[in-house]
N, C-alpha and C positions, 0 to 999 in steps of 0.2 A: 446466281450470285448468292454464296452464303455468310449467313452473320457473320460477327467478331465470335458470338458462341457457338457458333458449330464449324467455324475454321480450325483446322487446329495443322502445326505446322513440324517436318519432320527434316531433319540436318544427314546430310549424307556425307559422311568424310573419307574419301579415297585419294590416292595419290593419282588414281589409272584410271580414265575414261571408261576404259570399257565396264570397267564393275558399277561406275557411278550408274551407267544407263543400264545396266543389267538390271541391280537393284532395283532401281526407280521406275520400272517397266513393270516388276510383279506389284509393287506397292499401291501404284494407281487407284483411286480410291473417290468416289465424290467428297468436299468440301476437308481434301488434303494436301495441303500444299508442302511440296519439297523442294530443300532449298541446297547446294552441291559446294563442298567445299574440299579444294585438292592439297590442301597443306591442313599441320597439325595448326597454321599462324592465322591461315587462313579463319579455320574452323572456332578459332577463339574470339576473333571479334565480330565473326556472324553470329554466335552463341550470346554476345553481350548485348548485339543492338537488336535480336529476336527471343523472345519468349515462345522455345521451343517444345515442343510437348515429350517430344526422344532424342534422341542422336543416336544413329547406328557409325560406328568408327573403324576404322581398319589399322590395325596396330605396326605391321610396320610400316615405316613413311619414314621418308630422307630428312635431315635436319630435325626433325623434332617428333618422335615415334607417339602414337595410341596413349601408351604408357603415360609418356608427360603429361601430354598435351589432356586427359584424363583430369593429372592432379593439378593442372595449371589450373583449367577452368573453375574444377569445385571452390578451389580458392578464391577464385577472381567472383563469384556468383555466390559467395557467403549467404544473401539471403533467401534464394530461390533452388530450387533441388531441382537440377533435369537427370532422368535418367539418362544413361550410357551403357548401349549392349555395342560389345568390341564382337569385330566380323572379320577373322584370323585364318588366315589358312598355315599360322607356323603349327608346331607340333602340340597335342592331346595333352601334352605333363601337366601334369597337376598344380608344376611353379609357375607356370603361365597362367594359370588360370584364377590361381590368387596373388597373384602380381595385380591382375586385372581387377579383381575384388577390391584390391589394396588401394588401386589408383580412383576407385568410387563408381566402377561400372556396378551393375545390376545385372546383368546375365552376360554370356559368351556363346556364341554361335561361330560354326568353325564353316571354312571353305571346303569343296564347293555348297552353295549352301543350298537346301531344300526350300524349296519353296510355301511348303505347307508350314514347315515348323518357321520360316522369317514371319508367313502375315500370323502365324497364330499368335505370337510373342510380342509384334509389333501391335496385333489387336488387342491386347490386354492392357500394353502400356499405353493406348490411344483411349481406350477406357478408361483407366487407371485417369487419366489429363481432364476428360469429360467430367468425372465426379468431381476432381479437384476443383474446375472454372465452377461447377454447380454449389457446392460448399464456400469456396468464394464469396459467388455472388449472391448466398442467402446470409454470410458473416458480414458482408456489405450493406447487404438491406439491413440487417439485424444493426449495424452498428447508425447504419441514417433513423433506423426508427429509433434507438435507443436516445441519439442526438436529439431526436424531434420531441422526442417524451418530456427527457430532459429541460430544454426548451419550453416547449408548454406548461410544463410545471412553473418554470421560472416565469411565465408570465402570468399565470392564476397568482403565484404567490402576490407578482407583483401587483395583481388587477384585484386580488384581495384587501391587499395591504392596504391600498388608494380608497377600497368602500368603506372600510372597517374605519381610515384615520377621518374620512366626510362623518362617517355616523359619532366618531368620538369626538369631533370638532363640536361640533354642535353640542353635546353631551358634557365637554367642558365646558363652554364656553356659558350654557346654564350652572355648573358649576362655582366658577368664577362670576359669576353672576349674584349670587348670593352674599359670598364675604363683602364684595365689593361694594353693594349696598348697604351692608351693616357701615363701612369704612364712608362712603357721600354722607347715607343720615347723620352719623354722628358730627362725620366734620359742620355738617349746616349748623347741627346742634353747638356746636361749641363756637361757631361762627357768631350765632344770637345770643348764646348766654356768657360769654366774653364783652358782649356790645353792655350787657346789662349789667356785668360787673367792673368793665369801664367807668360806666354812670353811676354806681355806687360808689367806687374808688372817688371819684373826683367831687361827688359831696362830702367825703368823710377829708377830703383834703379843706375843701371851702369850710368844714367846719372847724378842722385847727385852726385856718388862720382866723376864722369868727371868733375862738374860745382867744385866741391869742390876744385881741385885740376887745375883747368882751362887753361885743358889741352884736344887736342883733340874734346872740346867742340862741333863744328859742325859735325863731324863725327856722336856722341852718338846721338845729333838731329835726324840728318837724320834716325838712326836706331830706335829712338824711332816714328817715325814719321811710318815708314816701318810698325812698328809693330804695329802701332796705325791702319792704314791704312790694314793688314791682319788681325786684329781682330775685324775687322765693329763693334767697340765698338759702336757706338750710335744701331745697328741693335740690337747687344746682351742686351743693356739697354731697351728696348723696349720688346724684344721678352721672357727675360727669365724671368722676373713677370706674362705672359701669361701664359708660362711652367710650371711653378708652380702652379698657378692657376688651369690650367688643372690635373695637377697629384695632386691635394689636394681632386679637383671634383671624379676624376677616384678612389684614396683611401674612400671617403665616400658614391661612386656608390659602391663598393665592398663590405663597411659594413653593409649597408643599408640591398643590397641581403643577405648575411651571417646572420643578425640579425631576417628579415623577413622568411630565412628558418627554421631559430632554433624556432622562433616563430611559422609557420604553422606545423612541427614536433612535436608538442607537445605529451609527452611521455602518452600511456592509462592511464585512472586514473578509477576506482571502484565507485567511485560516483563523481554526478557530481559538479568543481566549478566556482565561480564567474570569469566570463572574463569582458575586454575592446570588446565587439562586433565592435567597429571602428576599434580601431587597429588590432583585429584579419583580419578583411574583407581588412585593408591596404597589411599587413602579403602577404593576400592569393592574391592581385591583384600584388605585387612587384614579386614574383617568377613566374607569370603566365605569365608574359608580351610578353614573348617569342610566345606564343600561341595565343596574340591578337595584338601586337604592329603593324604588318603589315597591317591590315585590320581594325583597329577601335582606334578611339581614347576613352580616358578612363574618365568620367565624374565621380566625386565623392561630393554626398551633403549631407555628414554628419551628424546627432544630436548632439553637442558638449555636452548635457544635460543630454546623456543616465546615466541609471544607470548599474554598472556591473549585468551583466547576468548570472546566474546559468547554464550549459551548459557541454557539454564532448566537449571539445577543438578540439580535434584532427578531431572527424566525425563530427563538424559544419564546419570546416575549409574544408572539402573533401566536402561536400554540397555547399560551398561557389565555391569551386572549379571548382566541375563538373560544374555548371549553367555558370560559366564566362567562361568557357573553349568552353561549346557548344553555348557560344552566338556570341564569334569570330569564331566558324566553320560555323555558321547557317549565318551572315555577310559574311564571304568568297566566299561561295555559291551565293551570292547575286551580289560581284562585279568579281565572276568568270562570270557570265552569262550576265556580264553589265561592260564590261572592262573601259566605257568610265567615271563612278562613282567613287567618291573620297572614303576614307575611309568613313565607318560606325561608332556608335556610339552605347558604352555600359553605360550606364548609372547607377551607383550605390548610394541607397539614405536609409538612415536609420532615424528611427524618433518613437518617443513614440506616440501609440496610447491606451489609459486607461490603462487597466492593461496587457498591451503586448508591446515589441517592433517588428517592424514591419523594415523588411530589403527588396527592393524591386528591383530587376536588370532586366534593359530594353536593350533590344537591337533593331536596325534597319536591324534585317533579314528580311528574305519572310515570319517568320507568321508560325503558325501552319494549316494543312488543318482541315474543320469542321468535317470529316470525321474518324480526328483518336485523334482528342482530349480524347477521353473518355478514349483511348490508352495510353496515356503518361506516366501517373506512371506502366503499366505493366511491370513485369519483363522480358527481354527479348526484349520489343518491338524497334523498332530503325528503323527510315527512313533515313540513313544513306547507303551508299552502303556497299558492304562486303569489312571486312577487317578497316572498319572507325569507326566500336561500336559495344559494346555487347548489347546495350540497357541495362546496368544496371544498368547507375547513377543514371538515374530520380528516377527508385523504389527503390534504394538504397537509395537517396537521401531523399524520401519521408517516409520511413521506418525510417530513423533517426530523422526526423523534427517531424513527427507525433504522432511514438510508445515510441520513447526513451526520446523523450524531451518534452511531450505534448503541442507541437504544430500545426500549418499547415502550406502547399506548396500546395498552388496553382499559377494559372496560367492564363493570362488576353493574347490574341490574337487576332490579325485581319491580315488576308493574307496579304501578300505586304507589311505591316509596321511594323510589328516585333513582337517580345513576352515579356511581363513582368512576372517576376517570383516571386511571392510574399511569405515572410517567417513569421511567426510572433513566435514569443517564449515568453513565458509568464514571468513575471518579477521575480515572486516569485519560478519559476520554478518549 
């Protein structure tokens, strides 16, 4: 019993018995099946409902001759190519034999026929079938691995995106954390010293109607004086335009963050559109701050000239991300080992160069080693300890800038003084 792969199947179209089994008698062959068809009508829908590897034909036949029945099939079989060697015993001329050319055979073999020169010619085209199913079926594996890559990519992005928004929840949510406090102190503050200027107000009223009635007069004094005196009015005139101030600042710290995450969240979109690349990269530096503020100050030199960018929002925003995220880890690293060094410095700078824009983030880490440069976009790879990376931003990273957005990430390094990470995305996208 053999495979689907090494079956391979062979059409014999005669009108006359006796040729059919003449034929099929030298052919004989392990793991070859032939299949006998006595009309040219015949021969076309045994050709439709089998994926034949030849067809050997005989050209004249009643009703519908070689010839057609040739150009009927090719037509009817638009996406698949069988050859056809016509097996003629009419005459040697030359207009037969591109007639036959004409109608889409591949060779002509004349009657009576030799039987060395039918298997030789039939053995070429039965090879000729072998390499095709083998080409096939490595353009089919090649197309399931390429699906499956695909695929796992789309799930790292996505199993990325889910760690990276756990790490920046929390990261905002300290954040938010801070304005919001300025914005409770003050309100208690103004909560007490409203109580206190209640109580002032309403002795300065008791003492109109005292003066009115001008009676008791130094008494009301004195308690407007008490009152003036436990409500450190000149402190509270001073202090609670501060108050405010600050909880105005704390409310536009709050919207800032909310507005920059609804920004970097941006929902998937099927093709790609036009963004603000400044604003996006503001977007992506306001939510992350958690992840750098400790260890780096934050430089920004923006193109105010850009033009919007054709782009998938969300996985530029996750590339923007990962880069500023590992450039305050690769900084940490630096004044973890160097306690007596101030913060570091990330640097971010965008700017038109011809027909790309070019987005560019430096940092003042230790540098990449020369050793594992060639490294960096592999998936997997991470000089990081366990437990601190998957290694699968960069390739992720580089995967999206490259394949999706036809652009590049690279990367400019020198040990000891930091890495710049260069993006360029083409204008017309």
């Amino acid at each position: 019993m053999t495979s689907d792969m090494e079956e391979q199947k062979i059409l014999l179209v005669d009108d006359r018995e006796e040729n059919l089994i003449a034929i099929e008698a030298q052919l004989e062959r392990p793991g070859l099946v032939i299949h006998k068809a006595r009309s040219g009508n015949e021969a076309l829908g045994m050709s439709i409902a089998n994926n034949y590897a030849l067809i050997l034909m005989d050209v004249q036949m009643p009703e519908m001759d070689g010839f057609e029945t040739a150009t009927i099939l090719r037509s009817a079989l638009r996406t698949r190519h069988v050859p056809i060697i016509f097996v003629s015993a009419i005459s040697k001329e030359q207009k037969h034999i591109f007639k036959g050319y004409d109608a889409g055979a591949v060779d002509y073999i004349f009657k009576p026929v030799e039987v060395h020169i039918l298997n030789s010619k039939v053995s070429i085209f039965l090879e000729i079938d072998r390499q095709r199913k083998v080409v096939e079926q490595k353009n089919e594996q090649l197309q399931r691995e390429i699906s499956e890559r695909k695929m796992l990519e789309t799930q790292l992005v996505q199993a990325q995106k889910l760690e990276s928004i756990g790490q920046l929840a929390a990261g905002i949510a300290h954040e938010i954390n801070t304005p919001m406090q300025y914005v409770g102190d003050n309100t208690r503050f103004f909560q007490d010293a409203f109580s206190d200027i209640l109580n002032l107000l309403q002795n300065y009223e008791n003492l109109l109607e005292g003066v009115r009635t001008v009676s008791a007069v130094s008494d009301l004094i004195q308690l407007v004086e008490e009152a003036k005196e436990m409500a450190d009015l000149d402190y509270l005139m001073e202090e609670i335009p501060n108050a405010l101030a600050q909880s105005i600042q704390g409310i536009e710290g709050v919207n800032k963050i909310v507005r920059s995450m609804k920004g970097f969240s941006h929902p998937a979109v099927e093709d790609k559109i036009a963004i603000d690349i400044n604003q996006a990269i503001e977007n992506t530096i306001t939510i992350s701050r958690n992840e750098w503020k400790y260890v780096a100050e934050m430089i920004t030199r923006f193109d105010p000239s850009l033009p919007f960018i054709p782009c998938f929002p969300g996985e530029f925003n996750q590339v923007v991300l990962n880069i500023i995220v590992n450039a305050g880890q690769a900084i940490a690293e630096v004044i973890k080992d160097n306690p007596e060094n101030t913060k570091g410095t990330i640097e971010v700078t965008t700017l038109c160069d011809g027909d790309c824009v070019e987005i560019r983030i430096r940092d003042t880490g230790p540098g990449i080693p020369d050793k594992v440069k060639s490294k960096v976009f592999d998936l997997f790879f991470t000089t990081k300890d366990v437990g601190k990376g998957t290694g699968q931003g960069l390739a992720i990273a580089h995967s999206v800038i490259v394949e999706k957005h036809g652009g590049s990430l690279t990367f400019e390094s020198e040990e000891g003084k930091g890495t710049t990470f260069i993006i360029r995305l083409p204008i017309d996208g």
